[in-house]
C-alpha positions as CSV (number, residue, x, y, z in Angstrom):
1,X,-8.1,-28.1,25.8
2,X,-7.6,-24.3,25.3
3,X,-9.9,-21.9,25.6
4,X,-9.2,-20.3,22.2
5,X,-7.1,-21.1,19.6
6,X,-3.7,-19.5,19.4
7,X,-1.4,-17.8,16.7
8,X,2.3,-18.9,16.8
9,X,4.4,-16.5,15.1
10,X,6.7,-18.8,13.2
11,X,10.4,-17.7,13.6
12,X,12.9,-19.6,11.2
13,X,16.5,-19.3,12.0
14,X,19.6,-20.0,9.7
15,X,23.2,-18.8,10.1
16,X,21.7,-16.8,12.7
17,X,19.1,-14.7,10.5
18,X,15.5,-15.2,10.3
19,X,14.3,-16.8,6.6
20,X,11.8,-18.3,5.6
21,X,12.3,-21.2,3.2
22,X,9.9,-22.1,0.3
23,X,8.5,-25.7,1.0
24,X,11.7,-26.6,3.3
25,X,14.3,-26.1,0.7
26,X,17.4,-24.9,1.7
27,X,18.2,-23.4,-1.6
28,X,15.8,-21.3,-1.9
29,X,15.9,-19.1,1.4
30,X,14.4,-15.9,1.5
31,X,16.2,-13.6,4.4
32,X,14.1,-10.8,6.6
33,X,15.7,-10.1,9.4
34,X,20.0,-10.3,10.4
35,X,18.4,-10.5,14.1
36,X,15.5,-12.8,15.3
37,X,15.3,-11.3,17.9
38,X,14.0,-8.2,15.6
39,X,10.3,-10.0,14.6
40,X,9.7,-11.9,17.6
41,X,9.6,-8.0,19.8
42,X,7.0,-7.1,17.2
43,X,5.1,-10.2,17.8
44,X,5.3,-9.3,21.2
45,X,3.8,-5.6,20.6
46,X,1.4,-6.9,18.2
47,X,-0.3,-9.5,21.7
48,X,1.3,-12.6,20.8
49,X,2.1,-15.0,23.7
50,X,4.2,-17.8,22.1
51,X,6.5,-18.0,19.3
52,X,7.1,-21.2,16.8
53,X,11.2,-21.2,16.5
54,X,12.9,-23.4,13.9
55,X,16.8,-24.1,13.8
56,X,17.1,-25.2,10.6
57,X,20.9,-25.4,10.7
58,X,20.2,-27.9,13.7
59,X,17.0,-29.6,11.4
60,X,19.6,-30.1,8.4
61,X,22.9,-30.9,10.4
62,X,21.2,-33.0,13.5
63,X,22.5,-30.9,16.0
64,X,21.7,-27.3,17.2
65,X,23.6,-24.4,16.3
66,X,21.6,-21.3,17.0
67,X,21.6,-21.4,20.8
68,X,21.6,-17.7,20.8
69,X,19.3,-16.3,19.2
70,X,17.0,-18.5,21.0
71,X,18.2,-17.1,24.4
72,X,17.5,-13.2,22.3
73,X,14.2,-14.3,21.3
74,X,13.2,-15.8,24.9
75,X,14.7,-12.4,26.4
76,X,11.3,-10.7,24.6
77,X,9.5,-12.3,27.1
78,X,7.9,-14.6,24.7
79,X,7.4,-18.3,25.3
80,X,9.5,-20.4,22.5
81,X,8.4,-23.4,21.4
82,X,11.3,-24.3,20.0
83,X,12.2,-27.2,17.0
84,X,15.5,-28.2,14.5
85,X,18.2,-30.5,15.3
86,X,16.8,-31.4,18.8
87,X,18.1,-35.4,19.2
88,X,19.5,-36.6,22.2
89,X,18.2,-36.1,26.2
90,X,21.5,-33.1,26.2
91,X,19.9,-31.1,23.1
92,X,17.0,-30.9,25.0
93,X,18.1,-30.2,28.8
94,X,20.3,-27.1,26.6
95,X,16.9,-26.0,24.4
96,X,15.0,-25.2,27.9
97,X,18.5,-23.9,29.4
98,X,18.7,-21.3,26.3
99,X,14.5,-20.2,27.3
100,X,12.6,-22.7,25.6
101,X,8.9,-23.4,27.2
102,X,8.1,-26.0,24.7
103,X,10.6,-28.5,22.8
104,X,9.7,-29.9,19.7
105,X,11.3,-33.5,18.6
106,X,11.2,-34.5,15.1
107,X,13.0,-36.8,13.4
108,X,14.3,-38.9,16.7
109,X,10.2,-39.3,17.3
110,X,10.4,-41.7,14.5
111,X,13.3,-43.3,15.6
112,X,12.6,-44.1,18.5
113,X,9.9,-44.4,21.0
114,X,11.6,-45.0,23.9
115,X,13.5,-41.9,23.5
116,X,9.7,-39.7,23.3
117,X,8.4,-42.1,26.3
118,X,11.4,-40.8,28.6
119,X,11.0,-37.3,27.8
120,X,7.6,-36.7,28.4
121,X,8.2,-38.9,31.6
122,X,11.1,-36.2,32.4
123,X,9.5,-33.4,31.2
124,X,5.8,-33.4,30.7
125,X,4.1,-31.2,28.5
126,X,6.7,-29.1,28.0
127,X,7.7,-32.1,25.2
128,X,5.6,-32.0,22.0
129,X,6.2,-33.7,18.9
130,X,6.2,-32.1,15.3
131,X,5.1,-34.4,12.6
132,X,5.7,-33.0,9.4
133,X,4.3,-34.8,5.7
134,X,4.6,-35.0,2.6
135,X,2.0,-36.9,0.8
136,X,0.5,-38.3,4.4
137,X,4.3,-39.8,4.9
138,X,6.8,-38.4,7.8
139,X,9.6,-36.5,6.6
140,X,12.4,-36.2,8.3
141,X,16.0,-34.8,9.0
142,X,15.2,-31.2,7.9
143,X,12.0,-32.8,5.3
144,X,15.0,-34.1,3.3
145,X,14.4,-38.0,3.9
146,X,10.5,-39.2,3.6
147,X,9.7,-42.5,5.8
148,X,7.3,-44.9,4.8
149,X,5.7,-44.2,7.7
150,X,1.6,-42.8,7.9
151,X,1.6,-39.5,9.8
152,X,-1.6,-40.1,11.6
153,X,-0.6,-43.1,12.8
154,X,3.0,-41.5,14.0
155,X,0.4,-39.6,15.8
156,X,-1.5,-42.2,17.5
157,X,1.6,-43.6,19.1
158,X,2.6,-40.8,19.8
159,X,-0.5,-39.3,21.7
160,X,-0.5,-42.8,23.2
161,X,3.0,-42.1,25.1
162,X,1.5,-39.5,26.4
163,X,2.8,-36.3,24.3
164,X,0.3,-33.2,24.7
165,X,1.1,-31.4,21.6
166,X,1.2,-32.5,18.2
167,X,2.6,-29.9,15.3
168,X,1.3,-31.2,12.1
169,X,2.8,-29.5,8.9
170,X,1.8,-30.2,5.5
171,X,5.2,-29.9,3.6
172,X,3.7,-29.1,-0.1
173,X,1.8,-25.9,1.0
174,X,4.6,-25.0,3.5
175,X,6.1,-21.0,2.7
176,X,4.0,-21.3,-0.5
177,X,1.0,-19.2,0.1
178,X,-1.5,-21.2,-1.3
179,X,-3.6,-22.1,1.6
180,X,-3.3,-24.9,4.2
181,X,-4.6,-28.4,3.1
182,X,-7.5,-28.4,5.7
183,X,-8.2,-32.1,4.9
184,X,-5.2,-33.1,6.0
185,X,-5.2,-31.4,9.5
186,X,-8.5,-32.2,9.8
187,X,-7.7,-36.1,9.7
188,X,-5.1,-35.6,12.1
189,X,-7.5,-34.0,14.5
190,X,-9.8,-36.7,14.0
191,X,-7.5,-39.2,14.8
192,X,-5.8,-38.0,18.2
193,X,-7.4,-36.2,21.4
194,X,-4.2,-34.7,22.2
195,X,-3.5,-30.6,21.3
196,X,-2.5,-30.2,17.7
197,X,-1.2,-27.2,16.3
198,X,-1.5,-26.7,12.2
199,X,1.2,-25.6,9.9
200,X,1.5,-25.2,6.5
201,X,-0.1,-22.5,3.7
202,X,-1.7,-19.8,5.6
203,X,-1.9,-17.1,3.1
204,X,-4.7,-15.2,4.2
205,X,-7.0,-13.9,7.3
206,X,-9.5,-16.5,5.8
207,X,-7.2,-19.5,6.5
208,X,-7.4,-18.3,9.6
209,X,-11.3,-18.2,10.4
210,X,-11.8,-21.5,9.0
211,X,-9.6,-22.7,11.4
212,X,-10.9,-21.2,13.9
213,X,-14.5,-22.4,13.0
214,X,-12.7,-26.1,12.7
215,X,-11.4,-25.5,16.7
216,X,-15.5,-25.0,17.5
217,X,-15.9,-28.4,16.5
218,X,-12.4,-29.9,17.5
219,X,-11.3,-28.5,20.8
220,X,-8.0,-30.2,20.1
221,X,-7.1,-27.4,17.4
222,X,-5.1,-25.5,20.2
223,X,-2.7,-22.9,17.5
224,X,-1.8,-22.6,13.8
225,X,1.7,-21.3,12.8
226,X,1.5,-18.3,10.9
227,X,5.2,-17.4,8.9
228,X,5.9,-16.3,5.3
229,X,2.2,-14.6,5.3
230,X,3.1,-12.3,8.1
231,X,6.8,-11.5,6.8
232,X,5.1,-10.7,3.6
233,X,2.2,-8.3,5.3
234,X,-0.7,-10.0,3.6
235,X,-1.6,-10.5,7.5
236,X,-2.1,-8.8,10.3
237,X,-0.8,-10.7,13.6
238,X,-2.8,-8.6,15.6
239,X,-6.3,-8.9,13.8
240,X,-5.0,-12.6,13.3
241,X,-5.0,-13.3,16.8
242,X,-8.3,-11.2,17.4
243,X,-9.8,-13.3,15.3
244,X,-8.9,-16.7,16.8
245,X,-10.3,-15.4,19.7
């Protein structure tokens, strides 16, 4: 496991712009930079290693459709751990072709297993899978469709094929401010040894110490994506990441 637990700057893109939308809704998008590209060197100044980037044109339409920007963002020297749209054995070949470290896989993770199994035998650890809920079920196709399936036990199969990195993310508290739902995650590290990373609701530096008190006792905690909190200043990336430390 990691040494310390690690901020990802979350980075959403749309039409090319970073946004941030409030609990995945397409209609109600926030815009706050014309150029990713623009955030993710400030993350970079500010000692961040990795990035969390999100096509949602690719998470809504199934197929991704901000190549570039990805390639702008990797150019900062950041590692991109990159998610949206990201379906077929091509999507991901082109992902780590456009500067991509990490891929993250989705919806097709509840589709099919076969389809995870192969990857991670391709491509290691540089495979994770994002499991995102609402109400303990997966969502999927951009958090439009819910499954009927349990997310922690998404997670055990998954972890059992093999897949290092787990990104939980409670949908309701997701670009809402209003703190992350700690139970939840806490579950989910509970359940899996594999690394998970926590998303959702971090509104404040506090989030972010109890997390980092939860990684003392869970090892497995490896990050936590930080977005609309940082866009809006009410944190600091640096002290952020000091802290996790």
């Amino acid at each position: 496991m990691t040494d310390k637990m690690r901020i990802y700057p979350a980075i959403d893109i749309r039409g090319g712009r970073c946004v941030r939308l409030h609990q995945g809704d397409k209609n109600r998008e926030t815009v706050y930079y014309d150029d990713p590209a623009e955030p993710a060197g400030l993350w970079k100044k500010a000692g961040s290693e990795w990035v969390h980037v999100v096509d949602l044109d690719g998470a809504f339409d199934g197929v991704p459709k901000n190549g570039e920007a990805v390639r702008r963002i990797a150019a900062t020297g950041l590692k991109v751990e990159l998610g949206g749209g990201i379906r077929s054995s091509d999507t991901v070949a082109a992902a780590l072709a456009a500067g991509a470290s990490r891929v993250v896989i989705g919806t097709r993770a509840c589709e099919s297993e076969e389809f995870v199994k192969n990857l991670v035998l391709e491509h290691g650890d540089r495979i994770a899978v994002g499991i995102d809920a609402r109400e303990g079920k997966v969502a999927v196709k951009g958090w439009v469709d819910t499954t009927g399936t349990s997310a922690v036990e998404l997670a055990r199969r998954m972890a059992e094929l093999g897949v290092a990195t787990l990104i939980y993310t409670d949908i309701a508290t997701d670009g809402t401010l209003t703190g992350p739902n700690f139970a939840a995650q806490q579950e989910m590290l509970e359940t899996v040894s594999a690394r998970v990373i926590a998303s959702g609701g971090v509104a404040r530096r506090e989030d972010v110490a109890r997390f980092a008190e939860m990684a003392r006792k869970h090892p497995n905690l490896e990050g936590v994506i930080v977005g609309k909190a940082l866009y809006d200043g009410k944190v600091d990336l640096a002290d952020l990441i000091a802290l996790a430390g």
